[in-house]
N, CA and C atoms as an extended XYZ file, in Angstrom:
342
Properties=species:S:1:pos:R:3:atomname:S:1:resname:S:1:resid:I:1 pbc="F F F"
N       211.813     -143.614       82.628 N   UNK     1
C       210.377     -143.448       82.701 CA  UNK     1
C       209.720     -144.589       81.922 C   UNK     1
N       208.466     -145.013       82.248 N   UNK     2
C       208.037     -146.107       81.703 CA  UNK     2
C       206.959     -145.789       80.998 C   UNK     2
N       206.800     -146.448       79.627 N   UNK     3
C       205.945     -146.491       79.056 CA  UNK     3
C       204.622     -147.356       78.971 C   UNK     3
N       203.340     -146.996       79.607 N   UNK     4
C       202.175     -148.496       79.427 CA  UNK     4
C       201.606     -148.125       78.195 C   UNK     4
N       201.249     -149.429       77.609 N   UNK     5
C       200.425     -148.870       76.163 CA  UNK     5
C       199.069     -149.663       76.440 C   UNK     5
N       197.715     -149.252       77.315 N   UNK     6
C       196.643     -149.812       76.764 CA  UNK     6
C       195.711     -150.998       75.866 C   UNK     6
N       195.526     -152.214       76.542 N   UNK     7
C       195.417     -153.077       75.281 CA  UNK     7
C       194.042     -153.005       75.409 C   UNK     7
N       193.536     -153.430       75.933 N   UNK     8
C       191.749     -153.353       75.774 CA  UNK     8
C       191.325     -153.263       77.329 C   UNK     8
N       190.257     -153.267       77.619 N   UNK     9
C       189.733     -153.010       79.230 CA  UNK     9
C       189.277     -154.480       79.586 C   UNK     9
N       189.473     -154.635       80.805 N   UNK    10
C       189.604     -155.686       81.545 CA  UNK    10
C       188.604     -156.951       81.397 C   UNK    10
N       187.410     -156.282       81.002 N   UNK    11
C       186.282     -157.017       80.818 CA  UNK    11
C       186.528     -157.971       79.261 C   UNK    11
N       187.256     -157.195       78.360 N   UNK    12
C       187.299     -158.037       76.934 CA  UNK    12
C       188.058     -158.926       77.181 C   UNK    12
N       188.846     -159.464       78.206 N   UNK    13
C       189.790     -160.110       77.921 CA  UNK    13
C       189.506     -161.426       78.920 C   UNK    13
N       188.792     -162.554       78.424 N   UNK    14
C       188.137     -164.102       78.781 CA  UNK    14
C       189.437     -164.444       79.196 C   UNK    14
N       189.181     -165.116       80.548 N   UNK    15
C       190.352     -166.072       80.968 CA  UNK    15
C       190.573     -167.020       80.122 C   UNK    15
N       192.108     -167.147       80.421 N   UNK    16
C       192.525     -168.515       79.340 CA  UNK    16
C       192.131     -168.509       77.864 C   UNK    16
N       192.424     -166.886       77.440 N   UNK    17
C       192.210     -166.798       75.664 CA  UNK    17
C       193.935     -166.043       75.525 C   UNK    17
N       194.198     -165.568       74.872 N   UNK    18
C       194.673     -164.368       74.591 CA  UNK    18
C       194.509     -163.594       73.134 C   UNK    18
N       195.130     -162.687       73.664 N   UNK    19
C       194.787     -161.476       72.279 CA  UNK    19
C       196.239     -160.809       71.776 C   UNK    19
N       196.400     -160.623       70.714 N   UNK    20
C       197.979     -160.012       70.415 CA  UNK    20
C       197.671     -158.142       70.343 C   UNK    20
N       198.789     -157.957       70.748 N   UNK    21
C       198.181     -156.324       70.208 CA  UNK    21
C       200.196     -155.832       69.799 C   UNK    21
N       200.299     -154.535       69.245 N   UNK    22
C       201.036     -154.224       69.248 CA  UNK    22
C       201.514     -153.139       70.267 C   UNK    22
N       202.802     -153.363       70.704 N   UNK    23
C       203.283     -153.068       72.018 CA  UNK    23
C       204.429     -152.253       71.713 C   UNK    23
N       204.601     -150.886       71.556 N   UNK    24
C       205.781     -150.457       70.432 CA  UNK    24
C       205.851     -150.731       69.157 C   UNK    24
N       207.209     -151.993       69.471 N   UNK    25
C       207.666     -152.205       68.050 CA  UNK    25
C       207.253     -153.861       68.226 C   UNK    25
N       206.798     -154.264       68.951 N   UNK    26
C       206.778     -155.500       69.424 CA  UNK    26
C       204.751     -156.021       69.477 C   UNK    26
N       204.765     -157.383       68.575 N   UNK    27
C       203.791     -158.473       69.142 CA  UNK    27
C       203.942     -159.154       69.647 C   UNK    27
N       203.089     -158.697       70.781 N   UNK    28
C       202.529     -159.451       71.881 CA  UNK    28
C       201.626     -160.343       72.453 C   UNK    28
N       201.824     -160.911       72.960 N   UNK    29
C       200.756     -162.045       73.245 CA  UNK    29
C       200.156     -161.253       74.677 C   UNK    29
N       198.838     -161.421       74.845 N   UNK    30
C       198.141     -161.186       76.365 CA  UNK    30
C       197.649     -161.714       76.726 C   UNK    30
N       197.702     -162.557       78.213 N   UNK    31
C       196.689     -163.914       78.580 CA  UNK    31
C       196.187     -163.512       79.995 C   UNK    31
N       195.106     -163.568       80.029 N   UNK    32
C       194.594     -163.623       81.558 CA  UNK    32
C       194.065     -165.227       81.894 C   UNK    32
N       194.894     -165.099       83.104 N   UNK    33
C       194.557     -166.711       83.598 CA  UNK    33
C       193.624     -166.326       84.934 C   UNK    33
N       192.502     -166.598       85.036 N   UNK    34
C       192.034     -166.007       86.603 CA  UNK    34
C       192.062     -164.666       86.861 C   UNK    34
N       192.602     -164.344       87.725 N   UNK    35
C       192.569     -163.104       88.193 CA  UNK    35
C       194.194     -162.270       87.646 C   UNK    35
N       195.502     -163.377       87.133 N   UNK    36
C       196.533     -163.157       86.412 CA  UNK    36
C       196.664     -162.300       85.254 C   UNK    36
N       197.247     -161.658       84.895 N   UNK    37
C       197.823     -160.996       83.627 CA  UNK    37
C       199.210     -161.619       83.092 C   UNK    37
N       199.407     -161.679       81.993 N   UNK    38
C       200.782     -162.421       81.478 CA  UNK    38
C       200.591     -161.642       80.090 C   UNK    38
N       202.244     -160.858       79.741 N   UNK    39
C       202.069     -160.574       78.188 CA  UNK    39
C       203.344     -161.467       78.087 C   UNK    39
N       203.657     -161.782       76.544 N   UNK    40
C       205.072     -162.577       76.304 CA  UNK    40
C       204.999     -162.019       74.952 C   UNK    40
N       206.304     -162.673       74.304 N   UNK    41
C       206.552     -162.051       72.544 CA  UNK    41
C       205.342     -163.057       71.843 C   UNK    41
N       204.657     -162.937       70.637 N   UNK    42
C       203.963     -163.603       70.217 CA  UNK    42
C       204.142     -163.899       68.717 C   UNK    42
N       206.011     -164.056       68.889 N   UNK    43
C       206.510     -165.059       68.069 CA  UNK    43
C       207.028     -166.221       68.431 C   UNK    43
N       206.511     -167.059       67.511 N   UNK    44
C       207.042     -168.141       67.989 CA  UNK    44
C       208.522     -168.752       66.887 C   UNK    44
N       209.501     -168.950       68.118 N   UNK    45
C       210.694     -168.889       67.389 CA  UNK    45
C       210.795     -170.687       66.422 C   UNK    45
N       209.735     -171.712       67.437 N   UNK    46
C       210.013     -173.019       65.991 CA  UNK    46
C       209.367     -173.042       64.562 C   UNK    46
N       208.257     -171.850       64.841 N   UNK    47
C       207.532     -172.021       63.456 CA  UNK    47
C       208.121     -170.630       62.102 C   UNK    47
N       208.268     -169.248       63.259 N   UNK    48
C       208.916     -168.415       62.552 CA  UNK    48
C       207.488     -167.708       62.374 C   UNK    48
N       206.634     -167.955       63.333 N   UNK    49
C       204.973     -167.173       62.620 CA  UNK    49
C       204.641     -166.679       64.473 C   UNK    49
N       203.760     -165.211       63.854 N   UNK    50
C       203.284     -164.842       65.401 CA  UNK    50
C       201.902     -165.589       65.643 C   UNK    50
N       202.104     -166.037       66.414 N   UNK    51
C       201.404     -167.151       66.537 CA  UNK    51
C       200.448     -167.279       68.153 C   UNK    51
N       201.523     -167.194       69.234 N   UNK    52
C       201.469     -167.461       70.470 CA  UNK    52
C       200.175     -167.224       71.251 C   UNK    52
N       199.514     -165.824       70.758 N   UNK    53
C       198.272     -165.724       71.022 CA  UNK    53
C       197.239     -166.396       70.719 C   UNK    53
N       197.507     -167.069       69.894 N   UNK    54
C       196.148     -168.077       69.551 CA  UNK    54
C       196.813     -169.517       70.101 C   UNK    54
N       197.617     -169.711       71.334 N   UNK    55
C       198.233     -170.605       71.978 CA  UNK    55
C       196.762     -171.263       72.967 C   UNK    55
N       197.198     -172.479       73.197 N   UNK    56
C       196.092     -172.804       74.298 CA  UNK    56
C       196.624     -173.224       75.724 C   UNK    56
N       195.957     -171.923       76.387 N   UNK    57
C       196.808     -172.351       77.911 CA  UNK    57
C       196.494     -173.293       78.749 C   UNK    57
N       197.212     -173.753       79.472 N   UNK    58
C       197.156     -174.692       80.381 CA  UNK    58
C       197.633     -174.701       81.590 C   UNK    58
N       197.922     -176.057       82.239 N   UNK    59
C       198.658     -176.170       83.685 CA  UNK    59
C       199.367     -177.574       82.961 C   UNK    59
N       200.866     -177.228       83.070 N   UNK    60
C       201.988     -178.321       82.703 CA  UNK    60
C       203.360     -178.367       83.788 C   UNK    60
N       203.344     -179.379       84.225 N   UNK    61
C       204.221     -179.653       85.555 CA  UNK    61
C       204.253     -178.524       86.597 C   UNK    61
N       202.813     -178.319       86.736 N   UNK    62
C       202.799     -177.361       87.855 CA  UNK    62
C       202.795     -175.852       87.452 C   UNK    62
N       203.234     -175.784       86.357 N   UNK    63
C       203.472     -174.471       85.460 CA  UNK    63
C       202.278     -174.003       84.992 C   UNK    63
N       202.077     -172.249       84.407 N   UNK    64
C       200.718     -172.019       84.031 CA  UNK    64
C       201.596     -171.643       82.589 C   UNK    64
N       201.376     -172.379       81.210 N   UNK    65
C       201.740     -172.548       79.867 CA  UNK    65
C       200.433     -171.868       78.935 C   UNK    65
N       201.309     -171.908       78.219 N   UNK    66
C       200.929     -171.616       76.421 CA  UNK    66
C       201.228     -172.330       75.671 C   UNK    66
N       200.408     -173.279       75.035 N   UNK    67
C       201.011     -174.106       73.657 CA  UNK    67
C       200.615     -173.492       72.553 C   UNK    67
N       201.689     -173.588       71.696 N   UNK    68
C       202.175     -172.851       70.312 CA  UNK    68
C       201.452     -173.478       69.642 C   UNK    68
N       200.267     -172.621       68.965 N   UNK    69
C       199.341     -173.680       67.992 CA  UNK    69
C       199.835     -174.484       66.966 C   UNK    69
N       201.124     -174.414       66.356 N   UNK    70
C       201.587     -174.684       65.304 CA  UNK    70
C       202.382     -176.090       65.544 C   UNK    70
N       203.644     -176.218       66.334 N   UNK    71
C       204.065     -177.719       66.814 CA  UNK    71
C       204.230     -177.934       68.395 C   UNK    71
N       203.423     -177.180       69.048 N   UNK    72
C       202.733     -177.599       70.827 CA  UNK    72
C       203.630     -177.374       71.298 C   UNK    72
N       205.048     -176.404       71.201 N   UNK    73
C       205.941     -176.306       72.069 CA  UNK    73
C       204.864     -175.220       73.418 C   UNK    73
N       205.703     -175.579       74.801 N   UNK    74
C       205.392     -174.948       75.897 CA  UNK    74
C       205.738     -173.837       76.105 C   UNK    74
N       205.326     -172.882       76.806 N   UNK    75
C       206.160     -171.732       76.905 CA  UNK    75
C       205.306     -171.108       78.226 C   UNK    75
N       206.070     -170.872       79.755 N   UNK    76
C       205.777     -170.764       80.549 CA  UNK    76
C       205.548     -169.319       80.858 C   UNK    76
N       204.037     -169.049       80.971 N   UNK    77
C       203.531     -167.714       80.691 CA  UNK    77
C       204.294     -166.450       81.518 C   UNK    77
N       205.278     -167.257       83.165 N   UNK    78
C       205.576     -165.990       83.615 CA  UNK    78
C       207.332     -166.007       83.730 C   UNK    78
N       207.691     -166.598       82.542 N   UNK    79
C       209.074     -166.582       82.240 CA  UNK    79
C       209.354     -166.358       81.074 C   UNK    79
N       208.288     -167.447       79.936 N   UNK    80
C       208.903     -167.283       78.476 CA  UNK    80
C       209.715     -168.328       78.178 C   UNK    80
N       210.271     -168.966       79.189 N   UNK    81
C       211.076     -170.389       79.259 CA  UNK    81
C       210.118     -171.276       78.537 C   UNK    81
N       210.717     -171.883       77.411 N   UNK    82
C       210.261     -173.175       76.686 CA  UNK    82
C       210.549     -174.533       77.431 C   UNK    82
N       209.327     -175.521       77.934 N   UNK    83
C       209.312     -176.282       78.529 CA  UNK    83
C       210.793     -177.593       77.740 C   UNK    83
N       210.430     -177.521       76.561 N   UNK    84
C       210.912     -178.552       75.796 CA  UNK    84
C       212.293     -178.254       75.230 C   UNK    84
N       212.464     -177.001       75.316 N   UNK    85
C       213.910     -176.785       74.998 CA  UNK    85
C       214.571     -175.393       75.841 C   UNK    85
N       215.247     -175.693       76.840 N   UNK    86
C       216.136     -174.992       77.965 CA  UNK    86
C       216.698     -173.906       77.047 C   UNK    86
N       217.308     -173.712       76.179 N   UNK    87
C       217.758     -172.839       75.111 CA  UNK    87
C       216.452     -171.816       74.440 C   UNK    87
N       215.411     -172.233       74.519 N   UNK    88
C       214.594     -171.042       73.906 CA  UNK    88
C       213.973     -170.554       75.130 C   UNK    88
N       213.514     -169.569       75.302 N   UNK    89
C       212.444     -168.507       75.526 CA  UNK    89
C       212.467     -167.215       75.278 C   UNK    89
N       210.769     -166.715       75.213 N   UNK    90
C       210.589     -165.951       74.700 CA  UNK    90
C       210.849     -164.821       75.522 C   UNK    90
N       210.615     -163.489       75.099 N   UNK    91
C       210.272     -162.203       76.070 CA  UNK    91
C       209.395     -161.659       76.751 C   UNK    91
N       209.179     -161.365       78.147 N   UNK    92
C       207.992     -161.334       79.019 CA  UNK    92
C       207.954     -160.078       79.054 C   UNK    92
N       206.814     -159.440       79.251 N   UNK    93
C       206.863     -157.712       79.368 CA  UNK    93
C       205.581     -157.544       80.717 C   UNK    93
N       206.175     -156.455       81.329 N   UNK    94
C       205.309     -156.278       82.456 CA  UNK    94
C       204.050     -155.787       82.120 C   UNK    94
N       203.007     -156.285       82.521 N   UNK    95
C       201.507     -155.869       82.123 CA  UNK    95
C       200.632     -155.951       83.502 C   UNK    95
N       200.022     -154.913       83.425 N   UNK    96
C       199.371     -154.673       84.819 CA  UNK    96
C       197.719     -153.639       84.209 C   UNK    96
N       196.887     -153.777       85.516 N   UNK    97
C       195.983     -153.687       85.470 CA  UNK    97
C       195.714     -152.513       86.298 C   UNK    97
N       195.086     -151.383       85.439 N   UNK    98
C       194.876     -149.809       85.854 CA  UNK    98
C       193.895     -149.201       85.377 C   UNK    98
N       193.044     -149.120       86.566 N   UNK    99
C       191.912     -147.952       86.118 CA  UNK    99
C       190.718     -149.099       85.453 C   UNK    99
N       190.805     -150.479       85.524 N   UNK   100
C       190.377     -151.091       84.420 CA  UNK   100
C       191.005     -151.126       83.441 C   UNK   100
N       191.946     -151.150       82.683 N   UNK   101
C       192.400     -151.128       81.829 CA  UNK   101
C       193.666     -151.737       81.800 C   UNK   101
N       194.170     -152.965       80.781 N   UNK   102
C       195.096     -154.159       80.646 CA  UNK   102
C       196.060     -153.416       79.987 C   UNK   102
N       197.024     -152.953       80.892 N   UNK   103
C       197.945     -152.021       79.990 CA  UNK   103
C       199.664     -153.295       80.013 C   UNK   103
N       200.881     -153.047       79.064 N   UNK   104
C       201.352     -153.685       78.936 CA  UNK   104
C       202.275     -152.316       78.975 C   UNK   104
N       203.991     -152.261       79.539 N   UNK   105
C       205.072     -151.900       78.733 CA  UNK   105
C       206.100     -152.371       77.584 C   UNK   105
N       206.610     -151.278       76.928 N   UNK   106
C       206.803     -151.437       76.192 CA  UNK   106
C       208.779     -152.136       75.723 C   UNK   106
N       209.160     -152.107       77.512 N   UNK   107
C       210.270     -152.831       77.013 CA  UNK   107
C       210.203     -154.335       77.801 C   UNK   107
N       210.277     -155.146       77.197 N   UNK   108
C       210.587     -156.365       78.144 CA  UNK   108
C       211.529     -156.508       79.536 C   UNK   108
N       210.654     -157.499       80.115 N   UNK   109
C       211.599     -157.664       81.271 CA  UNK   109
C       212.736     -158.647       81.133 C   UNK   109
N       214.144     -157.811       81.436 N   UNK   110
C       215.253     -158.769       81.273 CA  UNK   110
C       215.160     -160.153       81.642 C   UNK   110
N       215.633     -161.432       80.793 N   UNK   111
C       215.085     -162.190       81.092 CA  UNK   111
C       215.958     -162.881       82.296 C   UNK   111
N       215.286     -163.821       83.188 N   UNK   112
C       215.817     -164.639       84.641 CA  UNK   112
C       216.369     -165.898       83.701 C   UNK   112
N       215.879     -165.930       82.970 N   UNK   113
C       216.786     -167.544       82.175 CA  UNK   113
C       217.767     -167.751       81.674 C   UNK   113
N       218.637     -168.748       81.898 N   UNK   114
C       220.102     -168.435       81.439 CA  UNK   114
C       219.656     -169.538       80.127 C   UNK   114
């Protein structure tokens, strides 16, 4: 059975910002790009600080990214794959949009990256 946990309603959440909330046991990052939803972990593993939400998104080789405010690593909002290093990414969690409301679960999606 799945758990959604509520982050704020659809309207608070400005394209191309994000907001962290807690997701379980887990911070999260939440980004709406457009009409998109993206949650990921919102630690960032080069600095060791949660950080990711105050990332600034972009478009990088075609990709829709997050740069890590701290040393600009990439992190591809619908994988978690770090542009700059094949060995990191983060954890993506399914987040969907109900009732109005930006809800996120609470276990990550296994990740596709080897």
């Amino acid at each position: 059975m799945s758990q959604w946990t509520t982050i704020c309603h659809d309207e608070q959440l400005s394209s191309n910002l994000g907001t962290c909330a807690l997701v379980g046991s887990h911070q999260v990052a939440v980004f709406r790009v457009g009409d998109q939803f993206f949650a990921l972990d919102n630690f960032d593993p080069f600095s060791g600080a949660n950080v990711i939400s105050r990332g600034i998104v972009g478009d990088l080789q075609g990709r829709v990214v997050v740069a890590s405010p701290i040393y600009k690593q990439h992190f591809d909002l619908a994988t978690g794959q770090c542009l700059e290093d094949d060995d990191v990414s983060l954890n993506v969690f399914p987040v969907r949009l109900h009732d109005g409301a930006i809800q996120v679960m609470a276990a990550p999606l296994v990740s596709q990256v080897a």
